[in-house]
N, C-alpha and C positions, 0 to 999 in steps of 0.2 A: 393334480385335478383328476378325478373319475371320471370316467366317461359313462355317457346312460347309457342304460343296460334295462332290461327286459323287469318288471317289479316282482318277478318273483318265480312265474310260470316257466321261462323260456330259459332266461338264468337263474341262478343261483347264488348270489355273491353280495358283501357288501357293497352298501350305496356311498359310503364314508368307506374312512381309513378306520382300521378293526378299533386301534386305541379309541378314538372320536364318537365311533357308536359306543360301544362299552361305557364313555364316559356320559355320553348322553341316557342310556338306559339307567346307569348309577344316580344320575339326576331325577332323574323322571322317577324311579323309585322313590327314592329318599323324599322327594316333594308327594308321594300319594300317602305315603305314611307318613309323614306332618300332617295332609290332609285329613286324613283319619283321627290322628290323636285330636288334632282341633277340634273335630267334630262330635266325638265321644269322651273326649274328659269332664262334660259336663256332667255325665251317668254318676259317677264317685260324688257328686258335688249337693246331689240332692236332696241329702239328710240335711246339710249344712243348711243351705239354702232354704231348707221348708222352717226349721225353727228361727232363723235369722228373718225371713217373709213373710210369715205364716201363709206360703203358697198352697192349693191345691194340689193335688197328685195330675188333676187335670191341664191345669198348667204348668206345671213341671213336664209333661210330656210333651207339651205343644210345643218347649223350647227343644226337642229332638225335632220333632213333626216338619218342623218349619222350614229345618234344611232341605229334607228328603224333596218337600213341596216345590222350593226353589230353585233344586238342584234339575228336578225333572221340566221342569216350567223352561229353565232357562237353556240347558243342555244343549236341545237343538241349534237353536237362534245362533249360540256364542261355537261349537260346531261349523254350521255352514260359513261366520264369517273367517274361523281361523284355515280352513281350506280356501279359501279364495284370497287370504291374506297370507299370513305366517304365522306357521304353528308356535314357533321359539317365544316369538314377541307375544302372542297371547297365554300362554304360558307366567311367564313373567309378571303382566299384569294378572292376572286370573289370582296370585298363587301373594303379590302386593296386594291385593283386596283381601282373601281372607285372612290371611297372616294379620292386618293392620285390623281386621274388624273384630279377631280373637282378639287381639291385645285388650279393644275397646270395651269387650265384655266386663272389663276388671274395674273400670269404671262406673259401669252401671250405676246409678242412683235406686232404680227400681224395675219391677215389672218389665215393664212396656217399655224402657232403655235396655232392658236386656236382650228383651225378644227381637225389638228391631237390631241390634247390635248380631243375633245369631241369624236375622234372613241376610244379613250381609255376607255372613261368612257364608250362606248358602252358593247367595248372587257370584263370590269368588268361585266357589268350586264347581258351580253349574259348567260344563263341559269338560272339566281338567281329565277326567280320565277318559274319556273318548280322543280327544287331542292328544294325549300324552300316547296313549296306545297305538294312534294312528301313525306318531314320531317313527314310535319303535321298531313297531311292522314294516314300516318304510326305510326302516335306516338299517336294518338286518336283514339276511337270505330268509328266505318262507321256510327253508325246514329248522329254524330253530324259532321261527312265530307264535310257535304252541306255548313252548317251556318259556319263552323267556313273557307272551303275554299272562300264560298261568301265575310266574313268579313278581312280574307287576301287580295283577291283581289280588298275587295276597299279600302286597304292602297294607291293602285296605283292613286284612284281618288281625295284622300285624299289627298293625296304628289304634285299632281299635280296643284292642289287649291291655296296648299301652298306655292307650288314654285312660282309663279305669284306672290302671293300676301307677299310672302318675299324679293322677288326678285327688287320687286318695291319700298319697304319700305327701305334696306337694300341702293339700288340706291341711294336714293333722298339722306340720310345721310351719309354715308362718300362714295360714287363712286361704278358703276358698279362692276369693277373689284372686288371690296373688297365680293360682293356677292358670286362670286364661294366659298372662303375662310371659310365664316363662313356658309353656309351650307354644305362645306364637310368634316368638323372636327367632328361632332359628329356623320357621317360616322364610321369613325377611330378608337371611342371607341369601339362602337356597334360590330365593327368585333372583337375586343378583348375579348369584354364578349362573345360574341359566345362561345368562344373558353368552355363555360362550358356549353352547350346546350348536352342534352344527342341525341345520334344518335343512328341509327338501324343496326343492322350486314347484312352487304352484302350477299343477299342470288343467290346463284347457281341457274343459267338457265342453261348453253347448255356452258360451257368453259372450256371443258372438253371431249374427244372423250370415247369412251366405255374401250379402252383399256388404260385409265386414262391420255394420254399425252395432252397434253392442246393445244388447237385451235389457228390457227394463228389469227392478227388480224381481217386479212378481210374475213375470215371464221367466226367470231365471229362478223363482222358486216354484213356480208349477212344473216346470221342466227337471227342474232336481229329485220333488216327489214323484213325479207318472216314473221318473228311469229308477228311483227307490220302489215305486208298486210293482215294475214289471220285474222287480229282482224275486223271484218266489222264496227261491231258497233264503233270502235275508228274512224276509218275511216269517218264515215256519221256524227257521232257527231262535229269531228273537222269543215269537211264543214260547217254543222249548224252552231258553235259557230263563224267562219269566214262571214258567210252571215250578221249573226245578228250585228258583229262589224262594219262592212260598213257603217250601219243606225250610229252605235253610232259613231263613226271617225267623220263622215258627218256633226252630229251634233254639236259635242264638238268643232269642227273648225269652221263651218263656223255660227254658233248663233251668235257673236258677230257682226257678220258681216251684218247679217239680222238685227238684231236688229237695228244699225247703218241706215242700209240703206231704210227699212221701217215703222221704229216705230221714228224714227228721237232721239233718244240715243246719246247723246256723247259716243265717243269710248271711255273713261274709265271707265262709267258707266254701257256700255254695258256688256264692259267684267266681271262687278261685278254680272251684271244680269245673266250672262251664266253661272257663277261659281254657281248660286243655282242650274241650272239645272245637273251640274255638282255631286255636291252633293246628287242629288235628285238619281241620279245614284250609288254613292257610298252605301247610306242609302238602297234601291233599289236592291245591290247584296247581301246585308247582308239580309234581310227583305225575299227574295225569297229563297235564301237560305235554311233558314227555312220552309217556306212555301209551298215549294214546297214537299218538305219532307213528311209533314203531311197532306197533297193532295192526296201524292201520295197512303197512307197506306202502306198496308203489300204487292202491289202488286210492283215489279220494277221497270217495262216497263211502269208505270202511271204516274213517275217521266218525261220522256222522251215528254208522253204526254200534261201532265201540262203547262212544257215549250214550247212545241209544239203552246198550248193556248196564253199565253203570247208575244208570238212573232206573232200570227197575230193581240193582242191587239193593240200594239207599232205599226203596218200598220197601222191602222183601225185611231185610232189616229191622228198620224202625217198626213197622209191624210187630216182629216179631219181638222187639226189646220190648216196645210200651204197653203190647197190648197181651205178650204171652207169660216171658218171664216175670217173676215174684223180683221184689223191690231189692239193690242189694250190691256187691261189687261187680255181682256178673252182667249186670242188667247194665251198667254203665258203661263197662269193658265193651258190651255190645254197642251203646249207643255212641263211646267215642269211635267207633270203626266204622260208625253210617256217617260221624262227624267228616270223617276222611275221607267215603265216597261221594257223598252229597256235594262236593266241591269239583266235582269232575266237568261243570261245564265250562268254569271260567274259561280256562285257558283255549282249550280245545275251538270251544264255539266264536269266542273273538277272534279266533283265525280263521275261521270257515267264514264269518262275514268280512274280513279281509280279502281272501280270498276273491271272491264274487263281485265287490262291491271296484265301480271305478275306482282308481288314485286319487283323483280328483276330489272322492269327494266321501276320502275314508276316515277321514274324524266325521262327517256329517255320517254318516252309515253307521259307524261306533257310537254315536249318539241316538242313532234312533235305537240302537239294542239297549243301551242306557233308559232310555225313556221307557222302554216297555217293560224293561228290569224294576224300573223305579215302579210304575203307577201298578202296572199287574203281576210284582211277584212282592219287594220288597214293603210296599204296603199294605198289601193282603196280608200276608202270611202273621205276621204280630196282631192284629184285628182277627182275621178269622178265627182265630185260635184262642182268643179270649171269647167271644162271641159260643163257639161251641164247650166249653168252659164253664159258660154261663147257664146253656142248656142242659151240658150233661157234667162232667169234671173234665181237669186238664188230664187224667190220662187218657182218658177218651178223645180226645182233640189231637192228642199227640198220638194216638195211635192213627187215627183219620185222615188227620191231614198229607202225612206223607205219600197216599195215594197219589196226590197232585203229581208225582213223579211219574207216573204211569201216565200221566197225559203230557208229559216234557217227551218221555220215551216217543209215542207217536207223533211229536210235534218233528221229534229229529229223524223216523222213517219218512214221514212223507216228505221233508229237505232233497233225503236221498236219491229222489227223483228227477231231480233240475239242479242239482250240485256243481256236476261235472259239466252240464249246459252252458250253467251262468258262470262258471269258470272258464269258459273256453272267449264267452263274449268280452272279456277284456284283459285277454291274453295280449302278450306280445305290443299292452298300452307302457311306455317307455316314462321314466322316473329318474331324475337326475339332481345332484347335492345341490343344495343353494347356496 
């Protein structure tokens, strides 16, 4: 048995036995990338679907929309109770909901069984990677929190690669429908082995009054929020990491479409094209991750800075691909290498809100950067850019939009301010296995 030890500040050590984390992280991967293909195998499906339904394009989108919607809705809520509960056990169910409600999609009779069948697999995945990230960070030393939260979150860009390109394979041989089926069965198991993933003992914040009777709830949610407001630095980081996903949304939507309509691509070729850049992202959050780390040295707030760097690379960049260079292999070569800095917040910045944020209540803290990732970066950025598209063309949008980086940039200087502050205010707060 380990003994608690300090979450990260004071020591430096696993909270588990090295195998037990490792096997825990290998988990919590492999279930975000299930996550992901679940939630993007639909994309491959939609030719199928629109002559088998005669759907709109409108509605065809709404069955992506409706995740994103439930994912941000619910995140928080499913969040605050798996820290005051257990992260394992929610987990588990989280991960039994979507897996069962992908399968469901294969079922479908119509429409409106479909749709309601993908808010479910929303309602499943609403919180898993805020929880799942908070596992990690908790069950590893803080200097590998970068690389290995980078390399979890781009299970997401991994899954989502995958889901297309399973999605289409799985189509063409025995039928659409059959896709939902067999990417959400090994969901299924996934959430059963969890079930041996070691977790962390829920530690006490504030649920509890001085004369030992225990807080109501919304005493115990008011209190969660004022100690989440008065964290600045969570606050300015989440904006940054929401600026910086606008670029990337922007992009991972509409490349195929540019490619298509300037570089004269077939559209299934295209979409094979974007998938590298795609990737270049994945590789990208794992890569900075690290990187950033060892940039930063022994000093914090350097970390903040680095990133800070990086993000007006990724302007500097795509500027320069969409809006200077002539259409062509060079223009691409450029824009896969904004594909690879553009991903420089993941990892970096879920360690900075670690960092800062109680134990207590770090999946609830990784949910609200979830939340602000969702409403003000990953849904802006595919809208805004059709929307300027509309006004002027999509190279114009695609050169514009990546500005939005240059205000992630200053979201991560002014962090730098109350970094090392709010890292000091829950230092030496003690974290022990469950």
């Amino acid at each position: 048995m380990h003994l608690p030890h300090d979450d990260g500040h004071g020591g430096d050590d696993y909270l588990v036995s090295r195998p037990q984390a490792w096997f825990a992280f290998a988990m919590t991967f492999a279930l975000m990338l299930f996550d992901y293909i679940d939630r993007q195998v639909i994309v491959s499906l939609f030719p199928h679907m629109k002559a088998d339904w005669n759907l709109s394009d409108k509605q065809l989108g709404g069955l992506v929309s409706v995740i994103s919607i439930v994912v941000a809705a619910g995140g928080l809520p499913v969040a605050l109770l798996a820290d005051r509960f257990s992260r394992v056990k929610s987990v588990v169910v989280m991960a039994l909901v979507w897996s069962s409600a992908t399968i469901s999609c294969m079922f479908a009779g119509g429409y409106a069984q479909l749709f309601a069948a993908r808010a479910m697999v929303g309602a499943g995945e609403a919180g898993y990677g805020s929880v799942g990230a908070a596992l990690i960070a908790s069950l590893f030393p803080r200097r590998l929190r970068g690389a290995l939260l980078g390399g979890f979150f781009a299970a997401a860009s991994l899954g989502s690669v995958l889901g297309v390109l399973l999605g289409g394979v799985i189509a063409a041989r025995w039928g659409w429908q059959m896709a939902f089926g067999v990417v959400g069965v090994p969901g299924l198991a996934l959430a059963l082995l969890y079930l041996l993933v070691r977790d962390y003992k829920t530690v006490d914040i504030h649920g509890a009054t001085q004369s030992g009777t225990q807080l109501s709830l919304r005493s115990l949610l008011r209190r969660t929020a004022n100690t989440l407001a008065r964290t600045r630095t969570l606050v300015w980081a989440c904006l940054g990491a929401a600026m910086q996903l606008i670029v990337v949304s922007a992009i991972w939507s509409w490349l195929p479409s540019f490619l298509n309509r300037y570089h004269g691509v077939p559209a299934d070729q295209a979409g094979k094209q974007a998938a590298l850049v795609v990737l270049a992202g994945a590789l990208g959050s794992f890569v900075w991750g690290t990187m950033v780390e060892k940039l930063a040295g022994a000093v914090a707030r350097r970390r903040l800075l680095v990133v800070a760097g990086l993000c007006l690379l990724t302007t500097l960049i795509f500027v320069l691909a969409f809006g200077a260079l002539p259409h062509g292999p060079g223009q691409f070569r450029l824009v896969l290498l904004g594909g690879f800095a553009m991903a420089c917040t993941v990892g970096p910045i879920a360690a900075v809100v670690f960092d800062v944020i109680h134990p207590a209540m770090r999946a609830t803290g990784a949910a609200v950067l979830s939340l602000t990732q969702n409403l003000l970066g990953l849904a802006v950025g595919p809208f805004l850019t059709g929307w300027l598209s509309d006004l002027w063309n999509l190279q114009i949008a695609l050169t514009l939009v990546p500005l939005f980086s240059l205000l992630a940039a200053a979201a991560f200087i002014r962090a730098m301010r109350t970094y090392e502050s709010d890292m000091r205010k829950v230092a030496g707060i003690r974290v022990s296995a469950g």
